[in-house]
N, C-alpha and C positions, 0 to 999 in steps of 0.2 A: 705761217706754215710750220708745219711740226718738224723738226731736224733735232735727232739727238744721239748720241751714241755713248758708249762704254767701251771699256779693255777689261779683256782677263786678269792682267794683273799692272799696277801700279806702277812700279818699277821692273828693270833690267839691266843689264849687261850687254855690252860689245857678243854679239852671237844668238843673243836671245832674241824670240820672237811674239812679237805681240798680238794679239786680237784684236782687230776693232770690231764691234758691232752695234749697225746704227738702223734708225727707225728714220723713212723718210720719205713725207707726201708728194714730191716731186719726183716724177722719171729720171733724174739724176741726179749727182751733186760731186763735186772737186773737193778732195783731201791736196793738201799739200802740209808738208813737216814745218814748224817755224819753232823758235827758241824763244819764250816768254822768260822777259825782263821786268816789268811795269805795267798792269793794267789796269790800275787805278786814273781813269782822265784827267784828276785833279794831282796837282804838283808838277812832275815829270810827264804827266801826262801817259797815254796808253805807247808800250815801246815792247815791241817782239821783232825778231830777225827773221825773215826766211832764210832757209837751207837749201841755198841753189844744187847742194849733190844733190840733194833729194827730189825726184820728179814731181809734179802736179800728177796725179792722175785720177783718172773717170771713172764713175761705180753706178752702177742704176738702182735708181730709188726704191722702195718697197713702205710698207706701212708694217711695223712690229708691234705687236701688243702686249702688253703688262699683263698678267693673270697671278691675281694674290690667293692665298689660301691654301692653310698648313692641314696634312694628314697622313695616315700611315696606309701603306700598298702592300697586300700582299697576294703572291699568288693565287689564282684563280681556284676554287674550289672542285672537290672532285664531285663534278656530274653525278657520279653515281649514287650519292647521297642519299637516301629516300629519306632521314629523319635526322632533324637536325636540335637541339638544344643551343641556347645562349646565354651569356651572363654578364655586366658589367656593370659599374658604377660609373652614374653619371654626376656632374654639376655645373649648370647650364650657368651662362652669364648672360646671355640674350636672347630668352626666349622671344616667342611672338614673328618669328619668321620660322620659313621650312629650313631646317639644319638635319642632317642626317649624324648616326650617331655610328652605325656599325651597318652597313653595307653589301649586300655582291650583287647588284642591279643594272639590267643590262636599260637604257633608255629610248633604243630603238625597238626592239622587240618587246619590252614592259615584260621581263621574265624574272626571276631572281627572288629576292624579299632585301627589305632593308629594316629598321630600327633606326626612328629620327623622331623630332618634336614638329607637331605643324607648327599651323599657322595662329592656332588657337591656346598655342604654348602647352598641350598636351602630346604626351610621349602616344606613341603609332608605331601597330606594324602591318607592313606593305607586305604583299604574296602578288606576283604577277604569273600567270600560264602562259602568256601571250597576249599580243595586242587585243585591247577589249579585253581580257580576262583578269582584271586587277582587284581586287580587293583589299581591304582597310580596315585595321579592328584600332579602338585606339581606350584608353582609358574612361573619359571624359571629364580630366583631371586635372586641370593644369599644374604645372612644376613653378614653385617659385627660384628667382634667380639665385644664384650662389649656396645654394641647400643641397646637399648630397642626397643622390635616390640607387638603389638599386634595382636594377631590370633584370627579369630574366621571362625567355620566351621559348616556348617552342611550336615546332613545326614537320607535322603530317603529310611530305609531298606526296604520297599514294593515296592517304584518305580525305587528305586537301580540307584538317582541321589545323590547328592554332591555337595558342594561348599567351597573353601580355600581363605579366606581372610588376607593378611597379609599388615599388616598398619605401618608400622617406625613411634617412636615417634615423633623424630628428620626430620625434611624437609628433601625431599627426590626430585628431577627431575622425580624419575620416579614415583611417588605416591604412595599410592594403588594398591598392587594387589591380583588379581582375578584369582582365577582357579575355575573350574565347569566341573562335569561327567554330560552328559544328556544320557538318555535312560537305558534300562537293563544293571543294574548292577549287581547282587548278592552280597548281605552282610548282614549275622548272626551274632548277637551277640550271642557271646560262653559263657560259665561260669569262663572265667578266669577273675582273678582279675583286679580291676582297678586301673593301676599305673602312679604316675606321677615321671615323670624320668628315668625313666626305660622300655621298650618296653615288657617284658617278664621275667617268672622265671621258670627255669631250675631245676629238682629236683637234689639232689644231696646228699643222704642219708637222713636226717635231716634234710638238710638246703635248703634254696632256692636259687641261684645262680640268679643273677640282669642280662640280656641282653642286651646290646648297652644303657651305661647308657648314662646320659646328664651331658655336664660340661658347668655351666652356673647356672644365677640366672631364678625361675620360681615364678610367682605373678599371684594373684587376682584368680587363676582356677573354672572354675563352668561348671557343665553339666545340661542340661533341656529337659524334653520328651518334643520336639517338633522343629521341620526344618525350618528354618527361610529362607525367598530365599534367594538366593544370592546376590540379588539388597540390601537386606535390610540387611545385614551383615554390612558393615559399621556404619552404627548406633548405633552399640550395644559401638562401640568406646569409647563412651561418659554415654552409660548407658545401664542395663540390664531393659528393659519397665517390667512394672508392669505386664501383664499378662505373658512373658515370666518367669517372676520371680517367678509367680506361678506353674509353670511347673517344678521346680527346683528339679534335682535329686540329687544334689547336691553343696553348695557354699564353697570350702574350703579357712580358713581367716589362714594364714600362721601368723598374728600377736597375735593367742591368746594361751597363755600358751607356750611362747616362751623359758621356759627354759627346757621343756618335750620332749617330743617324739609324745606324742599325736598329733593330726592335726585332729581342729574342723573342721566340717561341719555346718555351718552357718543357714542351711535351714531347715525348720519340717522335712525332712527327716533321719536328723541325721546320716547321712552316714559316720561315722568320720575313719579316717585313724591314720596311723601310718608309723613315720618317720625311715627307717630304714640303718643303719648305720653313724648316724650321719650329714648328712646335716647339714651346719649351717643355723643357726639361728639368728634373729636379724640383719637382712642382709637389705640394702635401696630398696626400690620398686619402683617401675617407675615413683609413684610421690613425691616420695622423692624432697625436692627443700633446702632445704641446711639448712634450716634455723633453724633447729635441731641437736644437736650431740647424742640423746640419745632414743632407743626404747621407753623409757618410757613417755616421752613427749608428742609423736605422732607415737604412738602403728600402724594408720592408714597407712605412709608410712615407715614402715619396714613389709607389707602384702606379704613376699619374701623369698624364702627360696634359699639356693647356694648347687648344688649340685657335688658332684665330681665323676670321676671316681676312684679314689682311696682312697673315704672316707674309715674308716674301725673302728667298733667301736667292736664289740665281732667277733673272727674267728668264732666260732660257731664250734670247733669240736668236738666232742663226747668224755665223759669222759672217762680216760684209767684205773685210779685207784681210792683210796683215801686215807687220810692218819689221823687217829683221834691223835689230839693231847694228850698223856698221861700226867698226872699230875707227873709224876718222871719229865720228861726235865723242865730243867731250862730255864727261859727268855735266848734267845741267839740267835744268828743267823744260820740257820739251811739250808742245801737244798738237795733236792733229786739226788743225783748222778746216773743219768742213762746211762747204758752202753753195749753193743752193739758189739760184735768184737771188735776192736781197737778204736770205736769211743767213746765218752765220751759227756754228758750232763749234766750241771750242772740246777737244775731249785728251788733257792732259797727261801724262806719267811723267815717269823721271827717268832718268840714266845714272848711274853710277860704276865706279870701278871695281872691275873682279876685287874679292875680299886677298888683303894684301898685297896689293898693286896701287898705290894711292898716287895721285899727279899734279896733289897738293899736298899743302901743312894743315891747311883747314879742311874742316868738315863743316855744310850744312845740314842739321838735321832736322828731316822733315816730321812734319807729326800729322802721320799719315791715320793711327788710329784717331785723332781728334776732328780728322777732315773723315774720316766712317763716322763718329757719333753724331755727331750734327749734321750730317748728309740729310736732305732733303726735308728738313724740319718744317713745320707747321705749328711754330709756334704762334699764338694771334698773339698779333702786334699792340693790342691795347693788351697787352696780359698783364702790367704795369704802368699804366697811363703815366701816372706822377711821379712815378720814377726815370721816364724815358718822354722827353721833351721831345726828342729830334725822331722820333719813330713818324716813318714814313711805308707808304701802305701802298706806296705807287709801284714797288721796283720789281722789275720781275713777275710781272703779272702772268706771264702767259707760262712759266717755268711753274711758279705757284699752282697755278690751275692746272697744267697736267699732272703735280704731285698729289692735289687731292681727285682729279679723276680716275689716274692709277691704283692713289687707297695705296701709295709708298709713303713710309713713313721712317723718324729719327729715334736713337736713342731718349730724344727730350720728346716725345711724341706718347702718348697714349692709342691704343689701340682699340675699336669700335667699342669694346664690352669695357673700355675701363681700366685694364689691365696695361702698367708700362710694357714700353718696347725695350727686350732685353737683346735682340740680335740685330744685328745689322752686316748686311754684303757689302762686298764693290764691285758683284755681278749683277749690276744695273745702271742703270744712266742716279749720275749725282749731281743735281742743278746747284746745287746750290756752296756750299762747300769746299766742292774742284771745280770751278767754274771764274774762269777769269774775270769775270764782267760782273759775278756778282756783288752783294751788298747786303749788311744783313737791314732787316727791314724796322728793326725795334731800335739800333743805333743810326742808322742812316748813314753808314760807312761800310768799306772794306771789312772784311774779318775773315779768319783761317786762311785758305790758300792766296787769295788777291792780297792779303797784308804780309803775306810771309814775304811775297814778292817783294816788298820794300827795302827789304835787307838784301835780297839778289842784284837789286837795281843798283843799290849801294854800294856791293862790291864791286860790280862791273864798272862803276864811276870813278871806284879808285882802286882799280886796276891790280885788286886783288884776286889772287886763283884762287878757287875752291873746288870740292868734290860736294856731290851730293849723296847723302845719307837716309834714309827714313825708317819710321819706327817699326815698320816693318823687317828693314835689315837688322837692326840693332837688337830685337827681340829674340831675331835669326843665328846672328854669327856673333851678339854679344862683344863683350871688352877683344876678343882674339880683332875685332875690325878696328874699335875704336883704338886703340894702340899703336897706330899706322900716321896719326894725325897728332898732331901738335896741340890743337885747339878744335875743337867741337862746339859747334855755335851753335843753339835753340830754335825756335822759330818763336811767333808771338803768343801762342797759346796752347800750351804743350801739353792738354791737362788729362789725358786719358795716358797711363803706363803700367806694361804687365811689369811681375815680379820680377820675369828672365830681364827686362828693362833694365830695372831699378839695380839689380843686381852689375849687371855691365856696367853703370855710370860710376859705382860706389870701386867697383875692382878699376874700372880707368883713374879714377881719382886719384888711389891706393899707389899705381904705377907711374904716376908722375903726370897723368894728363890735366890737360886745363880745359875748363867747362864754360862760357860763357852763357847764361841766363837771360835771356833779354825777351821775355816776356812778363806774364801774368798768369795766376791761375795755374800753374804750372803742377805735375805727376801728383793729383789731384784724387784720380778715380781709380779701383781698381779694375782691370780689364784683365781677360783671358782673350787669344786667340786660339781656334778649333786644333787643336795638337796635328789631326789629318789635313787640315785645310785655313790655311792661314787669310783665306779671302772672307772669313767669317769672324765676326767678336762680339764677346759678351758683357755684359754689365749688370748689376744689383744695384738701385738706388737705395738707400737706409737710412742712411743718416748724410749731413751735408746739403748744399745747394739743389732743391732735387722738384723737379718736374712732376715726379710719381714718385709714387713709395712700393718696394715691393710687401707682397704681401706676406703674414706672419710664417716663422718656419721657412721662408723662401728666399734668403738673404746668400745663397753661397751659390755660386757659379756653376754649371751643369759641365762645362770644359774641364776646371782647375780643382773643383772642391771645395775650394779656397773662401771665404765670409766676400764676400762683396763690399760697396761703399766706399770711402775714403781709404785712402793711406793710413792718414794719421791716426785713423779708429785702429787700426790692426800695427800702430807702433813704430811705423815707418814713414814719420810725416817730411814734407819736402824739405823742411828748415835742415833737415839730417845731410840731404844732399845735396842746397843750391842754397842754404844760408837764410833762406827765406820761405815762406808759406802766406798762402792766400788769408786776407782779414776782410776786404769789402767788393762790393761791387757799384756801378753806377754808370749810370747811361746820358749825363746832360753834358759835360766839360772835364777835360782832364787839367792840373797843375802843374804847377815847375819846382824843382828839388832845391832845394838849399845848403849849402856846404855847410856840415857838422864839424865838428873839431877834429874826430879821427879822421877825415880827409887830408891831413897835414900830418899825419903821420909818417914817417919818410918810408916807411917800407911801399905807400900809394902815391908816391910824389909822381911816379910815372903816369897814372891815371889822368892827372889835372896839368899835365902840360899844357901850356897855351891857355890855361880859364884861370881866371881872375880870381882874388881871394874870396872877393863879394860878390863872387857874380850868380848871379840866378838860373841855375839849369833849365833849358829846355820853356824857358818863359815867351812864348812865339808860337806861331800856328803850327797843326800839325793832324794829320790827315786825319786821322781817327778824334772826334767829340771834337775837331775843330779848333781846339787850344791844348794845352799842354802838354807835356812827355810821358805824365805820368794820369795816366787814365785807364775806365771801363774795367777792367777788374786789379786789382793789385795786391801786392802781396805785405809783407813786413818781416824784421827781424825778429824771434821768439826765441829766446835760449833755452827756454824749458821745454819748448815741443824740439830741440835738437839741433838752432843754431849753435855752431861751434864757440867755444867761450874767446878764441882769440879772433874771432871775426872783426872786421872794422866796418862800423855804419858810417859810409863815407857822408850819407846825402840821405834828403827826407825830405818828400813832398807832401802836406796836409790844406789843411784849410778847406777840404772837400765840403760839399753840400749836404744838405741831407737827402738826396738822391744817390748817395752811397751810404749801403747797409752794410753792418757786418753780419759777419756770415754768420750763418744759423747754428752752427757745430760751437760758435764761440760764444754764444747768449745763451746759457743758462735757464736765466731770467728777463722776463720782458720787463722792463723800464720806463721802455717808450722814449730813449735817450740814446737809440741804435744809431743814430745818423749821423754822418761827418762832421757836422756842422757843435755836436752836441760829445761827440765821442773822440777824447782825445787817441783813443789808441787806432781810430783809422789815418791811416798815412805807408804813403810808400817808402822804403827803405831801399838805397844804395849801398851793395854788400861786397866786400871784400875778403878774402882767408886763403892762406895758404894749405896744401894737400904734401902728404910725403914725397921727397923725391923731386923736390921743387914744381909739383902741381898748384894748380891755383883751381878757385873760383869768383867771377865778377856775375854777380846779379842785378837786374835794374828795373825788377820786381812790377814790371806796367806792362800790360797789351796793349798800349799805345807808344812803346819807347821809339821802336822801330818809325814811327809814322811821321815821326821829329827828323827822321835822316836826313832829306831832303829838303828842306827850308831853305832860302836864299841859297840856290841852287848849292845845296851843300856844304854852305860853309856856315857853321853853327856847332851850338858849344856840343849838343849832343852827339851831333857825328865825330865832332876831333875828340873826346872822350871815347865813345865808341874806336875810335880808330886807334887811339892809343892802348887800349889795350890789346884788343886783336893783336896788332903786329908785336906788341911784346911779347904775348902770349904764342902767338905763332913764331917766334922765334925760337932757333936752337940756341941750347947753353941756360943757365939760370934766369930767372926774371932780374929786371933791374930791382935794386934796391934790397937784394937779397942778401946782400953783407950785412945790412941793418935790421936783419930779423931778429929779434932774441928766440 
């Protein structure tokens, strides 16, 4: 049975108020509040608290529906139009369905006209009078995919002629062509809106449902009272003439205020629209000529928007509940447990403390944008056969199927036409990612939010306080929050961070905080959030570990401006700020660390309290690949990409298989000698260094560290190591051993 829900936003405060909204095939179903500890079965087993303040209570069931597909809306046309002219640059990415291109079509009364490609992968245009009274003039030409054309049409509604001009940028044999209606036609303009990409909008409670949307890029659009012949449609080719430009109902420049939603209107008319569900942005336009990588240079050729059929930026369902945060719960991690007959839904946020008011020394920080990128991915599970032994295809089966029923998809997802997914909300149900129960399906473990838990369950065990943070806050209220905390703890996989991020970690350093690092992969990618709406984020794949590649001229951020891609491309790699940076990756078994010499250095004696000289880190089960501490992606020391020169590599785990590759930013040249097994420079590093002010940072460079906590219920070298520094770290006054610093 289908039970799922969302919130508005992820985190809150004491006073804030939250949304839930939930889709659900039963006439009813029970929310009640509980505190998630552990929800991984295996180790500790699954462990959440209910909140007896907090009531059970009753909500009636409804069924919500998903509707994907990006386009722009604007105001209804003036009726009174008798003669209309249009123009636009198209570049289709899948043709061979009906996709509409430019719009005002009413679909009950068949009135309006529209500009779309059938079904025959030829560009068409529609004239309706009324029911029964439709007509279709179309080229008979098909458009090939990813090839810029320009259209332009127009349209007689008093003498009920027409003309369709479609022109390829690119040289073509057969030219130019020319379609034309003569004589009585019938064609009203209706009151329905004027949309580009979308042919129609369906009501559907609240919301508007997109009809035959377009996948492809759309440039330069402009509509004008008045019918240019058809002879003189070519023309417009090269320019819109000055009196027709006076005529202008409207000119929309897809290049201005590229990181909004908005979509100006160019002309006095001021007819401005609006982009909805996402389109990108920042996208090359037909005169794109190369010799730019960046919107901001030549704003003129990125005048283009890409839009998709399965953009999806807010589902848009109707609120079910709410839930105000009381000032009793403590910072923690919290989620609404909704349920249903036997089914069950878990739909998480966080709490945290007003900024300046902290009720610990610690902070956990959540990395809330890396649980948005990977939200509801689809990535197949054999995507890497022999790389990934333990991929398991069973989990989540019914979560997986409503994500491809839906047509939601991940940052690591490609989009029907081919095209990577550069946006992603948290205005929708997220299975997979914030979802307590789940598992990724290519490791056959825990990963993002169920592993971060590992660390919460750990401190709860020993009975350490903490505040909850996430990258969300931190992006927000920057180093003015983190400066409140003594120690700022990671989570396992930290790997998406904007610049405003980066910036807050590097000034807490600066100020004497201490940073503990206890993932993998870590401030990895660069990311913007939407400056107006922080419930949205963007991404550029380019170089790096990457899914999809964006494509040429398309590498900077539509939000920020900013080049997209890794960190360490733009010069700010992680070794800069956590002593280490990513080298492999691998999905069969993780390994155990072995004390180096600089662990016996006395400024770390505190680190190795209670472990042995020879003793082996982390060499014991551990939830994530089943064995070692140190697995599935990991990182290493590199002083030339920006570890600190007085750093100390306490500890090194290698020996990995050849099911760990290094990463692709650091091969050059292929060898055929990438695998751990062949490549001495894969291995994880245990890092030490001090920061001005007697800050520190401890990294332990694996998204499996955390998964080690719990072993023989907690008593094991990786937790008493972990725990020694924490508390040192969390302590006021100097770290130990700081007399012995040089």
């Amino acid at each position: 049975m289908e039970l799922y829900g969302y919130t508005d936003k992820w985190v809150g405060a004491a006073g804030d108020t939250i949304q839930f909204f939930v889709s659900c095939e039963a006439e009813s179903y029970a929310a009640e509040l509980v505190q998630l500890i552990h929800t991984d079965p295996r180790g500790p087993g699954h462990r959440e608290r209910r909140i007896e303040a907090v009531g059970r209570t009753e909500h009636p069931g409804r069924r919500q529906a998903i509707h994907t597909g990006s386009y722009v809306r604007i105001p209804a046309l003036d009726a009174a139009h008798d003669q209309l002219t249009g123009t636009l640059w198209t570049w289709p990415t899948l043709p061979g369905a009906t996709q509409s291109l430019l719009s005002s079509w009413d679909p009950v009364h068949e009135r309006g006209f529209s500009v779309h490609i059938n079904t025959g992968g030829e560009i068409a245009l529609r004239l309706g009078g009324g029911r029964g009274s439709v007509s279709v003039i179309t080229t008979g030409i098909p458009v090939q995919e990813r090839c810029w054309y320009f259209i332009a049409f127009s349209i007689d509604f008093a003498a009920g002629t027409a003309a369709l001009l479609v022109r390829p940028r690119e040289f073509s044999p057969a030219g130019p062509a020319v379609a034309r209606i003569e004589g009585q036609h019938e064609a009203i303009l209706g009151n329905a809106p004027l949309l580009i990409g979308a042919a129609a909008l369906r009501p559907d409670g609240q919301r508007d449902v997109p009809l035959d949307c377009f996948n492809g890029k759309i440039a330069n659009a402009g509509l004008f009272a008045a019918a240019v012949p058809a002879g003189e449609l070519g023309a417009l080719y090269e320019a819109v003439p000055a009196a027709l430009a006076k005529a202008a109902v409207g000119r929309w420049d897809f290049a201005v205020d590229m990181a909004g939603t908005s979509i100006a209107d160019t002309s006095p008319r001021g007819c401005h629209g609006v982009a909805v569900n996402r389109p990108t942005r920042a996208v090359t336009g037909p005169n794109w000529d190369g010799s730019v990588e960046s919107f901001t240079a030549a704003p003129h050729m990125y005048n283009a928007i890409h839009c998709h059929e399965d953009d999806l930026d807010d589902a848009g369902w109707e609120p079910s509940f709410a839930f105000e945060i009381p000032e009793s719960l403590p910072s923690a991690v919290y989620a609404m447990k909704l349920t249903a007959a036997d089914t069950v839904d878990y739909v998480p946020f966080f709490i945290r403390r007003p900024t300046g008011k902290p009720a610990a020394k610690v902070a956990v920080q959540i990395p809330t944008l890396s649980y948005m990128a990977y939200s509801n991915d689809i990535i197949p599970v054999d995507i890497a056969p022999h790389l990934s032994p333990r991929r398991q295809r069973n989990w989540q089966l019914a979560e997986h199927d409503y994500i491809a029923r839906t047509g939601m998809r991940s940052t690591y997802d490609a989009h029907n036409d081919g095209s990577g997914v550069c946006h992603v909300s948290l205005r929708r149900p997220t299975l997979t990612t914030l979802r307590p129960l789940g598992r990724e399906r290519v490791l056959d473990c825990a990963h993002q939010f169920p592993a971060d838990l590992y660390m919460i369950d750990w401190l709860e065990e020993k009975n350490i306080d903490y505040d909850i943070i996430t990258d969300h806050c931190l992006h927000r209220d920057g180093a003015e929050m983190l400066k409140h905390y003594n120690v700022v703890v990671s989570g396992t996989h930290p790997e998406y961070w904007t610049g405003d991020m980066l910036d807050a970690l590097a000034a807490y350093k600066e100020q004497g905080g201490r940073y503990m690092y206890l993932g993998g992969n870590g401030l990895y990618w660069v990311t913007a959030l939407d400056p107006d709406d922080q419930s949205v984020m963007e991404i550029r794949r380019c170089d790096g570990i990457r899914t999809w590649e964006a494509q040429p001229g398309e590498t900077c951020l539509s939000f920020s401006g900013e080049r997209g891609g890794i960190w360490a491309a733009r010069g700010r790699a992680p070794e800069q700020y956590v002593g280490v940076g990513m080298i492999a990756q691998g999905f069969d078994r993780g390994c155990p660390y072995q004390r180096l010499p600089d662990s016996f250095d006395a400024r770390a004696s505190f680190i190795f309290e209670g472990v042995g000289d020879d003793e082996i880190i982390g060499d014991f089960q551990a939830l994530t690949l089943g064995w070692g501490a140190a697995g599935y992606e990991i990182d290493c020391a590199n002083t030339y990409r920006g570890t600190p020169r007085h750093a100390l590599i306490l500890a090194e785990a290698s020996e990995f298989t050849d099911c760990y590759q290094r990463v692709v930013e650091q091969v050059p040249m292929l060898t055929g000698r990438e695998g751990g097994s062949q490549d001495p420079g894969i291995r994880a590093h245990m890092v030490f260094f001090e920061t001005p002010q007697d800050g520190a940072v401890f990294s332990t460079s694996a998204i499996s560290w955390c998964s080690a906590l719990s072993y023989n219920d907690y008593d094991n070298n990786v937790s008493r190591i972990t725990e020694n520094v924490l508390r040192a770290f969390a302590a006021d006054g100097p770290l130990p051993g700081s007399n012995k610093r040089s």
